[in-house]
DRENPA-3360 file (N, C-alpha, C; in nm, 2 decimals, always signed):
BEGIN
1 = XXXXXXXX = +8.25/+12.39/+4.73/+8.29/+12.36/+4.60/+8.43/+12.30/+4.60 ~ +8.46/+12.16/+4.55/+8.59/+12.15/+4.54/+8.63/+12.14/+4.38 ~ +8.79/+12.21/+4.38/+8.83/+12.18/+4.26/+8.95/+12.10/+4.21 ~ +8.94/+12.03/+4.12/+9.03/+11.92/+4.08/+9.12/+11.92/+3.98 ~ +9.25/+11.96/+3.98/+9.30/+12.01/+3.89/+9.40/+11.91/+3.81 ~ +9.39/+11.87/+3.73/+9.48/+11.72/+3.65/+9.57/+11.84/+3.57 ~ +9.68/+11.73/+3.57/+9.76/+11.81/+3.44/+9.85/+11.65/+3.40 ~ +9.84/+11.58/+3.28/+9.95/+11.48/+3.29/+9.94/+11.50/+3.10;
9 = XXXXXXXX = +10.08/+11.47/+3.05/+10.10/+11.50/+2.87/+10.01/+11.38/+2.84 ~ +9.93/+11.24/+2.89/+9.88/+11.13/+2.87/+9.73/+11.09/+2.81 ~ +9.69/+11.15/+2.77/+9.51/+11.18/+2.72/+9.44/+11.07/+2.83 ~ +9.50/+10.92/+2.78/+9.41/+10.85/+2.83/+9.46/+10.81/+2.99 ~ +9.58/+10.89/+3.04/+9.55/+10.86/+3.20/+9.42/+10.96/+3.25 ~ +9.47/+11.08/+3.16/+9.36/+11.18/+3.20/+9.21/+11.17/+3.17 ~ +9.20/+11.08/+3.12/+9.06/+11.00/+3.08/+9.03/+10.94/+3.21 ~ +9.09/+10.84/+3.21/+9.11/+10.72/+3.36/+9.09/+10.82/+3.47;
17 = XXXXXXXX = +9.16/+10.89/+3.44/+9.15/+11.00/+3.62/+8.99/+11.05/+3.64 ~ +9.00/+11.12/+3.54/+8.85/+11.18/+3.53/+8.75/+11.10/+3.61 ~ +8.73/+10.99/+3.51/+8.64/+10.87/+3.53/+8.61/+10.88/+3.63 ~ +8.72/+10.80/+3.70/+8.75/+10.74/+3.81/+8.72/+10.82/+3.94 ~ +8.76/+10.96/+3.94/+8.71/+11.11/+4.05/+8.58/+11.09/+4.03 ~ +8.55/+11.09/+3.88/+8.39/+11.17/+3.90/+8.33/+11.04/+4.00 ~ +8.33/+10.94/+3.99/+8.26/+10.84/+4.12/+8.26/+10.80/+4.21 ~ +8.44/+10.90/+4.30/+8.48/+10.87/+4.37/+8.38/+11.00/+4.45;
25 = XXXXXXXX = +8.34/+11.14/+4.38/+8.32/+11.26/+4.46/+8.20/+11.27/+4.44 ~ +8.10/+11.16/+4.38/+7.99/+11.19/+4.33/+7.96/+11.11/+4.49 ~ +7.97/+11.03/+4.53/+7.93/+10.92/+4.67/+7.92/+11.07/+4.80 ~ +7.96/+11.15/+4.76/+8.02/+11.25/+4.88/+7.87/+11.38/+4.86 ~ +7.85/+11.41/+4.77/+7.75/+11.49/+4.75/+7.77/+11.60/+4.75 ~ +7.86/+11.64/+4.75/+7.95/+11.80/+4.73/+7.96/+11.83/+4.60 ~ +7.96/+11.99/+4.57/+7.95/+12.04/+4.45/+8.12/+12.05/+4.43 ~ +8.14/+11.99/+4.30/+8.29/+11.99/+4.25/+8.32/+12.05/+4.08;
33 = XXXXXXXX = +8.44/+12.02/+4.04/+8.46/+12.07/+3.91/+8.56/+12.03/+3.89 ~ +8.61/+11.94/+3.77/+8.74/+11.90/+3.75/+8.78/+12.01/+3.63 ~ +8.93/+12.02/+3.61/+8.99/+12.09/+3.51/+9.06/+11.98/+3.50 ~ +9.12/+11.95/+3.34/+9.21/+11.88/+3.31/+9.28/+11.94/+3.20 ~ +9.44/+11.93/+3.21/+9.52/+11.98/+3.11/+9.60/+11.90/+3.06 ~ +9.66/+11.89/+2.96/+9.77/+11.77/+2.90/+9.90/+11.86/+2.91 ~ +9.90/+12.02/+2.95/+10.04/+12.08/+2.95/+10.03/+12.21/+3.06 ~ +10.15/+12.22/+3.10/+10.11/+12.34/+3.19/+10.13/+12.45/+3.12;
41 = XXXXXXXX = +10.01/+12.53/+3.06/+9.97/+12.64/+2.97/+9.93/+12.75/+3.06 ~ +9.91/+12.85/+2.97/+9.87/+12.96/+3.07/+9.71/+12.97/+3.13 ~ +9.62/+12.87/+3.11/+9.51/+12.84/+3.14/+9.50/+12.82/+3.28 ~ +9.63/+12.69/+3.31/+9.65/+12.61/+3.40/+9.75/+12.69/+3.53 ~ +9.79/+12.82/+3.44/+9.87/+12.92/+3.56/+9.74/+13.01/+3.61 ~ +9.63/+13.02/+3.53/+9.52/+13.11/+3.58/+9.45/+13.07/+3.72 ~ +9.44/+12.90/+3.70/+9.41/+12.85/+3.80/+9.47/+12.86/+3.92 ~ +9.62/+12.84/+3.90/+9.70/+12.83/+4.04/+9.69/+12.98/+4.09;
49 = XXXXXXXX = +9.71/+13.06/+3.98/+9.70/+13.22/+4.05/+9.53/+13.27/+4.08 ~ +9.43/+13.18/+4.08/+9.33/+13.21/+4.12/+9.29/+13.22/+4.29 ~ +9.16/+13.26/+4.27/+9.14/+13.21/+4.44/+9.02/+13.14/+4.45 ~ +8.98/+13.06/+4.34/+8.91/+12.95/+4.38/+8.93/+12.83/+4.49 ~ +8.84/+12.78/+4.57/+8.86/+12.72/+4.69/+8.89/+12.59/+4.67 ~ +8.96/+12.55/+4.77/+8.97/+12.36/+4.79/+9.00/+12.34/+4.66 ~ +9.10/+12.35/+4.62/+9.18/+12.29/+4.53/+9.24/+12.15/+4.53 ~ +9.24/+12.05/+4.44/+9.33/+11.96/+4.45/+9.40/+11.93/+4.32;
57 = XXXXXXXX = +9.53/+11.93/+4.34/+9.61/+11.87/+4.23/+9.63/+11.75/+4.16 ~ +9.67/+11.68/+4.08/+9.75/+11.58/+4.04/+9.80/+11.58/+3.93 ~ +9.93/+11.60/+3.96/+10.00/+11.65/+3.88/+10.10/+11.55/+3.84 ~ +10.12/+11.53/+3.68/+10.21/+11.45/+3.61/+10.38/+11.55/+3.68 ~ +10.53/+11.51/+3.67/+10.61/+11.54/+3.74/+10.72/+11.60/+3.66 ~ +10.67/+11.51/+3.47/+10.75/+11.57/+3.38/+10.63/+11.59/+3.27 ~ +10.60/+11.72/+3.18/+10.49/+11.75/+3.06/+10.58/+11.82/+3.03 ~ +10.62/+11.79/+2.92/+10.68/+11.85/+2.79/+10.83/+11.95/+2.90;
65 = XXXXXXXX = +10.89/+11.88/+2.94/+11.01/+11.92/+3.00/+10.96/+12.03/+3.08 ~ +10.85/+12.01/+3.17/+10.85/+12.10/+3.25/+10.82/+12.03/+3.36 ~ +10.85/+12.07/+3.52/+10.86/+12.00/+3.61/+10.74/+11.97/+3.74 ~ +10.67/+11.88/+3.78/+10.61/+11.86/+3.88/+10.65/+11.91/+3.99 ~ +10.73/+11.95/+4.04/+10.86/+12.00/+4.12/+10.81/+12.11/+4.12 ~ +10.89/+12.19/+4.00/+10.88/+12.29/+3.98/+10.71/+12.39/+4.02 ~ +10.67/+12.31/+3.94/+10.49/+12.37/+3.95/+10.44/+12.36/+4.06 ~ +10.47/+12.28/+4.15/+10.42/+12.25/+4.33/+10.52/+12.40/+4.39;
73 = XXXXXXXX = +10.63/+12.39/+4.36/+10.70/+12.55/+4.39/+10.63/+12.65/+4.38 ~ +10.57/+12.68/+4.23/+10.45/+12.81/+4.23/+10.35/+12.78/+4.26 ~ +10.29/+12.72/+4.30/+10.13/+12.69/+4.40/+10.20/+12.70/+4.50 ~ +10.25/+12.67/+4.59/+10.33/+12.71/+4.73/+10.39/+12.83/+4.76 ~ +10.42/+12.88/+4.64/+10.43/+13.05/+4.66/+10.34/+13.10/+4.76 ~ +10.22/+13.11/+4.70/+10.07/+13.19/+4.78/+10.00/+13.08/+4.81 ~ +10.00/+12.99/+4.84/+9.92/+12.86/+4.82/+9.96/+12.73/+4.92 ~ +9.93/+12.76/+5.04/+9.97/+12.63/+5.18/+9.83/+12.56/+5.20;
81 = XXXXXXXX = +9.73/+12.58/+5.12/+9.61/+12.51/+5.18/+9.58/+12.36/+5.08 ~ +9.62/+12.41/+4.94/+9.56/+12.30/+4.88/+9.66/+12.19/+4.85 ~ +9.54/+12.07/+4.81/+9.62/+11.94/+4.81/+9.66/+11.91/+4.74 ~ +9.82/+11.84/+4.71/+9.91/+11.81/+4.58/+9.95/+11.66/+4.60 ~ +9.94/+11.65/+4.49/+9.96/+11.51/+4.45/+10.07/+11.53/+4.31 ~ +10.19/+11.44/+4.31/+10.28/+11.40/+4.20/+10.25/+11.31/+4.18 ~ +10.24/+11.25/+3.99/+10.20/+11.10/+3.95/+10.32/+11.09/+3.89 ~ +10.35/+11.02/+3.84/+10.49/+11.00/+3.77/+10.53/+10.84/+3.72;
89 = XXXXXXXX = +10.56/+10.86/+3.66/+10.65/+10.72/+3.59/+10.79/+10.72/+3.58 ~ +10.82/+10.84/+3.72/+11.01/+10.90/+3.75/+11.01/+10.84/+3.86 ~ +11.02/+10.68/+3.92/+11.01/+10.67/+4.10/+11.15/+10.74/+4.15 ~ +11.23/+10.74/+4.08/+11.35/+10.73/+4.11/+11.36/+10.90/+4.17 ~ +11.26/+11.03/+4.13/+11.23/+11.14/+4.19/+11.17/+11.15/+4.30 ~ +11.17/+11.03/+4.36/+11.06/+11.07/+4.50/+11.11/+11.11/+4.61 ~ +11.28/+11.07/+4.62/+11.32/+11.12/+4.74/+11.33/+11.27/+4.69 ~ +11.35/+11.34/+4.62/+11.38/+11.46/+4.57/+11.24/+11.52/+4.57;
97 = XXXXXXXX = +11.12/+11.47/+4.51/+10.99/+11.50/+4.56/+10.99/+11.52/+4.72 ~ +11.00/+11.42/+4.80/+10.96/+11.41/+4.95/+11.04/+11.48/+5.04 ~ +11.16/+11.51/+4.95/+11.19/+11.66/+5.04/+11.27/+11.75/+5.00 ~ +11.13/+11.81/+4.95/+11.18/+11.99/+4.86/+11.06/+12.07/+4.96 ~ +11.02/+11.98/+5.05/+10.91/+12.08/+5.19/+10.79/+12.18/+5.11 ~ +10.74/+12.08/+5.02/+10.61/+12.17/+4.96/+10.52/+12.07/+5.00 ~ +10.52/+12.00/+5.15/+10.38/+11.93/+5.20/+10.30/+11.83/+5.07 ~ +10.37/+11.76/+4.96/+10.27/+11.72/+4.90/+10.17/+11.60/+4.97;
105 = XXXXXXXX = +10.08/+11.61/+4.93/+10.00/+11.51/+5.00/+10.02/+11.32/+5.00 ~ +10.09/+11.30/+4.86/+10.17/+11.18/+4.79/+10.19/+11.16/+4.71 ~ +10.32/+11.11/+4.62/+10.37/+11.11/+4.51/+10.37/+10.92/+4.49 ~ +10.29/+10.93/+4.37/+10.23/+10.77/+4.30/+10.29/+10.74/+4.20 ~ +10.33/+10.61/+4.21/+10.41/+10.57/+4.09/+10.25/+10.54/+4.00 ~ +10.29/+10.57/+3.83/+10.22/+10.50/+3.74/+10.20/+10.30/+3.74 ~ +10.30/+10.34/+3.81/+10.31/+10.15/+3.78/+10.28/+10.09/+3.88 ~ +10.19/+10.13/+3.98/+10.13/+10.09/+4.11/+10.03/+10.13/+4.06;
113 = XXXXXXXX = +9.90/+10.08/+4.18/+9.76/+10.09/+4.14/+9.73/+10.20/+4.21 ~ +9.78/+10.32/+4.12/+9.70/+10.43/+4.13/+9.64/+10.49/+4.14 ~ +9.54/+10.46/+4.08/+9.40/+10.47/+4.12/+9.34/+10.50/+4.26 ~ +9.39/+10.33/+4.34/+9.34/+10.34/+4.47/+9.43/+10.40/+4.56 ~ +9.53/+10.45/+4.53/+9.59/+10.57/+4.64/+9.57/+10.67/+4.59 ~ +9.51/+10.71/+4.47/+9.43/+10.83/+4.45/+9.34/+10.82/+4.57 ~ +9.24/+10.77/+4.56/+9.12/+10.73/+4.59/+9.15/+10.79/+4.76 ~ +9.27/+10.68/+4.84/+9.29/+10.70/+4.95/+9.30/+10.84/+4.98;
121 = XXXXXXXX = +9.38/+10.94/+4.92/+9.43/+11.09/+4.89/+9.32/+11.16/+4.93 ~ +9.22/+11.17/+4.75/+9.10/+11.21/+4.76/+8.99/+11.22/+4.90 ~ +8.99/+11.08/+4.94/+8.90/+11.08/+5.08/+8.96/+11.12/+5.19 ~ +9.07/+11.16/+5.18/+9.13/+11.21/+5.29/+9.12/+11.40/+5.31 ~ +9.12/+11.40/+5.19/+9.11/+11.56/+5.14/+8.96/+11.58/+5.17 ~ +8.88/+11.50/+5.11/+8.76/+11.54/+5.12/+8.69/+11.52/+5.29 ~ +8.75/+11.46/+5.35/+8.71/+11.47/+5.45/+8.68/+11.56/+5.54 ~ +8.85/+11.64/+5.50/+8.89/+11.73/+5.59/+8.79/+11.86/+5.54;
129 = XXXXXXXX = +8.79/+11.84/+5.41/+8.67/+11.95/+5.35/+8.52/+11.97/+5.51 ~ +8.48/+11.83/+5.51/+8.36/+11.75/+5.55/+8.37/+11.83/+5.68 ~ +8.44/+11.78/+5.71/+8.50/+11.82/+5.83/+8.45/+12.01/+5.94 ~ +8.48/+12.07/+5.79/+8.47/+12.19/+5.82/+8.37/+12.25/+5.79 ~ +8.24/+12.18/+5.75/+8.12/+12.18/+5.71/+8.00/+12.15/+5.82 ~ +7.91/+12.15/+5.84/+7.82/+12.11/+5.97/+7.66/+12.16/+5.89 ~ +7.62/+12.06/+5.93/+7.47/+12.06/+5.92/+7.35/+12.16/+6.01 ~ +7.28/+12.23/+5.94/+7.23/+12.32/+6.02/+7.10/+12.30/+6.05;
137 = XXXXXXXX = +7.04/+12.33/+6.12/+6.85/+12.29/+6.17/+6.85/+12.41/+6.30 ~ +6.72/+12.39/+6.31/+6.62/+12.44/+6.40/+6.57/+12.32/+6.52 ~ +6.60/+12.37/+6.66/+6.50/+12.27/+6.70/+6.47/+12.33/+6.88 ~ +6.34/+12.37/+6.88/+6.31/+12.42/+6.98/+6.28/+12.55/+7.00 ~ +6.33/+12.60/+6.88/+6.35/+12.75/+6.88/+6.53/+12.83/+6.86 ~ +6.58/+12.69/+6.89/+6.74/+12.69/+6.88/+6.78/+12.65/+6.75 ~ +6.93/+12.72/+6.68/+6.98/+12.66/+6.57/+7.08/+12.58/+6.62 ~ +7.07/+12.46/+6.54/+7.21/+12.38/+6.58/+7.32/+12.36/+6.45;
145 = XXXXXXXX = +7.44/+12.36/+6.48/+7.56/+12.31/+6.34/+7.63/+12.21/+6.41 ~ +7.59/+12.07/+6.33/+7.60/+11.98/+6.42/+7.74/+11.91/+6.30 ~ +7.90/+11.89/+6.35/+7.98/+11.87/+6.29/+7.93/+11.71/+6.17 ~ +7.91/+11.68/+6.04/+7.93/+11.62/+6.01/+7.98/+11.49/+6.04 ~ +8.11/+11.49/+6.02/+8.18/+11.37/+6.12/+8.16/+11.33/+6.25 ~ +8.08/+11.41/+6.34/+8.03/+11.37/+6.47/+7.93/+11.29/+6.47 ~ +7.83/+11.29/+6.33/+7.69/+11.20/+6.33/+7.72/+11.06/+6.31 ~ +7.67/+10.98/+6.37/+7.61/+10.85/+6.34/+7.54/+10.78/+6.26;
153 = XXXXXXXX = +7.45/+10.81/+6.30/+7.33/+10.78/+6.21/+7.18/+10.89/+6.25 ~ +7.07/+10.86/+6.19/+6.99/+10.90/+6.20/+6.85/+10.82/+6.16 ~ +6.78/+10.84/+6.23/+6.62/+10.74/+6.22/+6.51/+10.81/+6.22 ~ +6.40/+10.75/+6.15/+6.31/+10.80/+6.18/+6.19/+10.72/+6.23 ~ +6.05/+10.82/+6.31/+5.98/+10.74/+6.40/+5.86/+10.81/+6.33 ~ +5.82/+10.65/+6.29/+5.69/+10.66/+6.22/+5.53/+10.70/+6.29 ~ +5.59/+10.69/+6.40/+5.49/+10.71/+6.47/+5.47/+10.83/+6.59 ~ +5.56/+10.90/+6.56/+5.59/+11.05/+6.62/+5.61/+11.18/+6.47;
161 = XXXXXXXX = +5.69/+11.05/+6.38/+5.69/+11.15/+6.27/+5.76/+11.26/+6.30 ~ +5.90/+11.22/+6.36/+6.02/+11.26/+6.35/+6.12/+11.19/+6.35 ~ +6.25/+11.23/+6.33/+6.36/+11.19/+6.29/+6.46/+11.23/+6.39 ~ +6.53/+11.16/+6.47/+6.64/+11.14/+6.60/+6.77/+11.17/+6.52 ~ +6.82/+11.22/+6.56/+6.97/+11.25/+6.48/+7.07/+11.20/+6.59 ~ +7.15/+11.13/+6.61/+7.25/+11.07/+6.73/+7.41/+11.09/+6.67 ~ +7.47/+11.16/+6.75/+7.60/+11.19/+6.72/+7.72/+11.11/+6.83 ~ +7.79/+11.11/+6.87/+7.87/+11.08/+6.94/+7.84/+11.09/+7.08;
169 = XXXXXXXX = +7.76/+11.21/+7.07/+7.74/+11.22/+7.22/+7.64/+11.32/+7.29 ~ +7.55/+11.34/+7.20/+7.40/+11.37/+7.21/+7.31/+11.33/+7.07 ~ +7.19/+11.36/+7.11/+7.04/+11.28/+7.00/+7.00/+11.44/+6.97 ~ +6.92/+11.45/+6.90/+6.85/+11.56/+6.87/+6.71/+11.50/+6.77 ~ +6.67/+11.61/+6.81/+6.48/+11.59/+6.74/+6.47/+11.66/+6.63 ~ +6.48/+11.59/+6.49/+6.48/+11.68/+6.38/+6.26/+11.67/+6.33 ~ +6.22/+11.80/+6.29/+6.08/+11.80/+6.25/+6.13/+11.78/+6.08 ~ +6.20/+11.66/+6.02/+6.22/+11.68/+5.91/+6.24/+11.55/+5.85;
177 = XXXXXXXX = +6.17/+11.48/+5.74/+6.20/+11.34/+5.67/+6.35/+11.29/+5.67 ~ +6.36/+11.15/+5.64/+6.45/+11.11/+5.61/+6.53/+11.19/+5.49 ~ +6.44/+11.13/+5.40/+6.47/+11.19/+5.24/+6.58/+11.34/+5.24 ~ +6.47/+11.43/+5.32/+6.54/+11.56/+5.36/+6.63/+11.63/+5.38 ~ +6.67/+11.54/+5.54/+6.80/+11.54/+5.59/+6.89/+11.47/+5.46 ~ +6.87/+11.36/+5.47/+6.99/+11.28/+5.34/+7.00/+11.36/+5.22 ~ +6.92/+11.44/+5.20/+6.97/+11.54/+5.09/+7.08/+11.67/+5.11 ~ +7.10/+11.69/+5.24/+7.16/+11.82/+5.33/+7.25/+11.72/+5.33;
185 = XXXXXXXX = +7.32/+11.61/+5.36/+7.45/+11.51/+5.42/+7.55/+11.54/+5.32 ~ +7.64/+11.57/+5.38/+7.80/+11.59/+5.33/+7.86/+11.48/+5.39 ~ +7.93/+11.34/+5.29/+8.01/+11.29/+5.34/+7.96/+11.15/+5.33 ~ +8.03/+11.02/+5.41/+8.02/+10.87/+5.35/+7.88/+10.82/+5.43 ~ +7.75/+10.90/+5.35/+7.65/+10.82/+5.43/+7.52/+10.79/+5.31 ~ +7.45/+10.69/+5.40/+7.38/+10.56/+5.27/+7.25/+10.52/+5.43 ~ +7.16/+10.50/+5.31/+7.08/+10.45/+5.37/+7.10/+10.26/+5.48 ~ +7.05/+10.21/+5.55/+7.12/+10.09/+5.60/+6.95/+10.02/+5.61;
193 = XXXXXXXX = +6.86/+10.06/+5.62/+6.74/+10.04/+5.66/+6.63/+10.19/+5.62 ~ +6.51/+10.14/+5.56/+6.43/+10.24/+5.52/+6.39/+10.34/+5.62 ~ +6.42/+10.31/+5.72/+6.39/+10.39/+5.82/+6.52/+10.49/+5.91 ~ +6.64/+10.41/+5.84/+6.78/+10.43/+5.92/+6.86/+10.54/+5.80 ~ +6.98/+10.61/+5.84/+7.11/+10.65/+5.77/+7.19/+10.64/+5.86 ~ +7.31/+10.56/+5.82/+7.44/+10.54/+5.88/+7.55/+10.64/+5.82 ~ +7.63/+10.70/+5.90/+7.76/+10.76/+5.86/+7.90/+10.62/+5.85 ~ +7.91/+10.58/+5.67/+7.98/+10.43/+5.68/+8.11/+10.46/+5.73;
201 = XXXXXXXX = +8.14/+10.59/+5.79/+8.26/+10.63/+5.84/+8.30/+10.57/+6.00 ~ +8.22/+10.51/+6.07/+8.17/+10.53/+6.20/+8.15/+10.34/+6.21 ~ +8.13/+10.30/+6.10/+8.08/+10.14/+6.11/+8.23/+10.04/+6.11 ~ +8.19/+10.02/+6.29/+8.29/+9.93/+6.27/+8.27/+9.76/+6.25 ~ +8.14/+9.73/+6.29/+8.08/+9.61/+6.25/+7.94/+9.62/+6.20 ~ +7.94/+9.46/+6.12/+7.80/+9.49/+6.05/+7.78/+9.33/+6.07 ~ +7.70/+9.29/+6.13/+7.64/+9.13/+6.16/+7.51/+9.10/+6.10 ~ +7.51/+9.03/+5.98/+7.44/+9.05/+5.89/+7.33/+8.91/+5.97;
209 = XXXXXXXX = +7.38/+8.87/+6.05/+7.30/+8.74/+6.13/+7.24/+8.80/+6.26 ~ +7.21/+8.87/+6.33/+7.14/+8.94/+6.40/+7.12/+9.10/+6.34 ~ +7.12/+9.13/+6.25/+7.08/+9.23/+6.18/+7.12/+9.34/+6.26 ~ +7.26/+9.36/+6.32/+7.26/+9.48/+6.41/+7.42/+9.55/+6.32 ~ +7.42/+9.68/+6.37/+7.57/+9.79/+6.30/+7.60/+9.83/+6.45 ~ +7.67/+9.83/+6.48/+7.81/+9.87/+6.56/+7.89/+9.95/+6.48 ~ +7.89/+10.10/+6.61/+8.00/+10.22/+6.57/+8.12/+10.19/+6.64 ~ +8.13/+10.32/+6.60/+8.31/+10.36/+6.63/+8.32/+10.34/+6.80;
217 = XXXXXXXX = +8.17/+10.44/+6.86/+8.18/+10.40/+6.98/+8.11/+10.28/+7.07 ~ +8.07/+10.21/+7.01/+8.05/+10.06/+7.05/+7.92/+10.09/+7.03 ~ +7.82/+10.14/+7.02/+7.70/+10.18/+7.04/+7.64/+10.06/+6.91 ~ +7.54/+10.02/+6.98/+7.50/+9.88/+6.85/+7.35/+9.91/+6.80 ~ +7.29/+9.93/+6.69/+7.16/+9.93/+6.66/+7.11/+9.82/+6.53 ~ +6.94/+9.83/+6.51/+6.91/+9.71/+6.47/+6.84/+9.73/+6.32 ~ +6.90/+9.88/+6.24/+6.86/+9.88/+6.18/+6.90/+9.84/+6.03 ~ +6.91/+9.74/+6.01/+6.96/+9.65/+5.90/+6.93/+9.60/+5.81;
225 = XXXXXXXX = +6.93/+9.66/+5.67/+6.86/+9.58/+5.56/+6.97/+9.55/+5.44 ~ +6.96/+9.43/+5.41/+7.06/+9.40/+5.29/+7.01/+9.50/+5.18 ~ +6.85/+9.52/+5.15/+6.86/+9.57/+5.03/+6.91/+9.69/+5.02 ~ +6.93/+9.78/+5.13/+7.01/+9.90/+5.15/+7.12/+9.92/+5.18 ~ +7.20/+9.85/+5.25/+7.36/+9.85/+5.32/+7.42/+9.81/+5.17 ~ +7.39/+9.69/+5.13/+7.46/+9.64/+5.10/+7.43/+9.66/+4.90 ~ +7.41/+9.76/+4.92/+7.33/+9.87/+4.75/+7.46/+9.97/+4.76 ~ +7.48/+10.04/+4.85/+7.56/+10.12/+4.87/+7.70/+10.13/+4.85;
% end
């Protein structure tokens, strides 16, 4: 579960933010929960003094004369794991933000396109989530947890009527559909072919004229369909 914690005095940034998360974390397939506040109230201290997990902030720097600063201070009290973000329309606070040593993750001006260094922020957090997550099966009699971010892709053979799972640096035999697996996936992955799932984290070419995807590790396959890559 991740949680998303907004606080800015602005309704309709906090609109925009919302938005904008919910379709950034919805691609990811993890269970989340935004809170959004327009003030730091005692609601928004219940949070910080909670122990709900994977937290992420973004936090306005000035609400009603109270401080972005300040509030990254009390979440760092008890609190070295989760991710903080200051938004501001103060640039002129950022060296003072970037070093009061509360690790924020980045402080975004309003007047830059915010949005997409949210965005960058967000996938960066959520990765590291990803990261610490792994997929679990059966195969042979053995259970495997196979890291997330290690997979490639995955296929399936219509005519064995199983599914290859290829990681970095072994294959594995899943007894389980496409559909299946892609429902268990944590993280940036999409169908590329009816038969294929690519991790789009891992794609470093895509040749839409010999129909082949090239990974991270040079490894090239041929399972290529516009109506699916390029849906995604």
């Amino acid at each position: 579960m991740i949680n998303i914690i907004i606080c800015d005095d602005n309704k309709e940034i906090t609109n925009i933010l919302k938005t904008y998360i919910n379709k950034i974390v919805f691609n990811y397939k993890i269970e989340y929960k935004i809170y959004v506040f327009n003030d730091y109230n005692d609601i928004f201290y219940k949070i910080v003094d909670s122990k709900i997990e994977n937290k992420f902030y973004i936090l306005d720097i000035d609400v009603n004369n109270k401080s972005g600063i300040d509030i990254s201070k009390k979440i760092r009290n008890n609190d070295w794991n989760s991710a903080i973000i200051l938004l501001t329309a103060h640039y002129e606070l950022e060296y003072l933000a970037n070093h009061s040593k509360l690790l924020l993750l980045d402080f975004i001006s309003k007047f830059d396109t915010y949005e997409d260094k949210i965005k960058e922020s967000l996938d960066l957090f959520m990765n590291k989530i990803i990261r610490n997550d792994k997929l679990s099966f059966k195969q042979a009699g053995s259970i495997f947890n196979i890291e997330y971010d290690s997979i490639l892709y995955i296929y399936y053979d219509k005519y064995k009527r199983k599914s290859t799972l290829v990681t970095k640096d072994n294959e594995y035999i899943l007894n389980m559909s496409l559909k299946n697996i892609k429902d268990k996936l944590k993280g940036n992955f999409c169908y590329s072919h009816k038969s294929c799932i690519v991790n789009k984290n891992h794609i470093k070419e895509i040749n839409n004229i010999t129909k082949e995807i090239t990974f991270s590790n040079n490894k090239t396959i041929q399972f290529l369909s516009k109506k699916y890559l390029m849906e995604e």
